[in-house]
C-alpha positions, 0 to 999 in steps of 0.5 A: 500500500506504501506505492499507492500513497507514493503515486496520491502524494505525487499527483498532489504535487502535480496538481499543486504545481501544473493545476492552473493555467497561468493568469491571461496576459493582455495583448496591449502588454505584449505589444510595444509600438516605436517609432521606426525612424526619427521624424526629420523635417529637413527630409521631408522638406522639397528640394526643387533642385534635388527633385529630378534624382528621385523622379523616375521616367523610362525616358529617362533612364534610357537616356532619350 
């Protein structure tokens, strides 16, 4: 009989340790939302002479 009270006192740890699942997380708190990049207002700003670079044409690039 000793085993049966062997295997009752391990199921009772069992059951102690593993016998609720743990508390919910939200998932606003798994989450962490940044900013990729710094906001650079001299990047954003036009450049009328530097604007021909980033226009892109196929007349262009063939060089016609």
């Amino acid at each position: 009989m000793e085993s049966r009270g062997a295997v009752d006192s391990a199921a009772v740890a069992r059951q102690a340790r593993f016998g609720k699942l743990p508390e919910r997380i939200r998932f606003e708190d798994m989450v962490e939302e940044k900013q990729a990049t710094p906001n650079d207002p001299a990047r954003d700003a036009y450049n009328p002479e530097g604007s021909w670079m980033s226009f892109s044409c196929l007349a262009a690039d063939l060089g016609l």
